[in-house]
N, C-alpha and C positions, 0 to 999 in steps of 0.2 A: 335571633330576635332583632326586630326592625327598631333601630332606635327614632324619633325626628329632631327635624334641627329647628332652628330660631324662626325660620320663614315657612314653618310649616311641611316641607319635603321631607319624603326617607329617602334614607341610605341602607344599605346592606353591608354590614362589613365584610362579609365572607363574601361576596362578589367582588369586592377593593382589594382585596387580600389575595383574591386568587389571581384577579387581572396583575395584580402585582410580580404575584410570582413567575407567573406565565413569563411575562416581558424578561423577570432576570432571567427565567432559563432560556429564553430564546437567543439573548443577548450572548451567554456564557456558552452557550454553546456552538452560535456563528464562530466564538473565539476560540472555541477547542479545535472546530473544523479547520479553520487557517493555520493553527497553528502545525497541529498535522500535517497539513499539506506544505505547510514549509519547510518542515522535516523530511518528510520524503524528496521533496524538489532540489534539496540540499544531497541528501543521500544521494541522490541520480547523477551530482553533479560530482556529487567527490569521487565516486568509482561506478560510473555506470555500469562498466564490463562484468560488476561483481554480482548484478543482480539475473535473477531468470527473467527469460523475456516472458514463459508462460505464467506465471504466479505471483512476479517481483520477488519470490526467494534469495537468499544466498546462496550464489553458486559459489564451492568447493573443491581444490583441486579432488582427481580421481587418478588412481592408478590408470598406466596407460592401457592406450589399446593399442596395437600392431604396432608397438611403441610410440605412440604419438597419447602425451598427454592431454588428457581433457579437463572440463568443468562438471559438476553433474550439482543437479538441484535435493537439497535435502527432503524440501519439500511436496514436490511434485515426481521427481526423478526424470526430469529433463537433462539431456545432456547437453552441453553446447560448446561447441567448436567454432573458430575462427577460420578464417577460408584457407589460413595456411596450412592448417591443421587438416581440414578437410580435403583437400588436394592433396595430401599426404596420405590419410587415410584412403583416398581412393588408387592411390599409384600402389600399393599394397594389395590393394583388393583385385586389381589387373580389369582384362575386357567382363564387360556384364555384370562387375559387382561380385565376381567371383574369384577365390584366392588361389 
């Protein structure tokens, strides 16, 4: 229901009421988005090596392979090695990738 005011105009209140709430949730949620991402930007910082590069996972040690331990993602099942590791892996493997 349109109520009017002293100078003759309407208002709507459910129009006020919505603009209103619009704005807090736009408001509240710019701030959820930063703060998120300051979490994450933190996380990267504290141990970037721990996450998956494909998923952002936590990678997990894994039993090794040709005895060279690796990481593997829970989430995706990315494995990932470091170039040491990898150079290892491949002096194992001998010419062509083959043992």
């Amino acid at each position: 229901m349109k109520r009017g005011t002293t100078d003759g105009t309407r208002w709507d209140a459910r129009k006020i009421r919505r603009a209103r709430e619009f704005g807090w949730f736009r408001q509240h949620e710019a701030e959820m988005i930063e703060a998120a991402r300051n979490r994450q930007a933190q996380a990267r910082r504290l141990n970037p090596s721990s996450r998956c590069a494909r998923c952002g996972g936590v990678l997990t040690p894994r039993n090794a392979i040709e005895g060279v331990a690796v990481r593997d993602c829970g989430a995706c099942g990315w494995i990932s090695v470091d170039r040491a590791q990898l150079e290892e892996l491949l002096a194992h493997a001998g010419p062509l990738g083959r043992p």
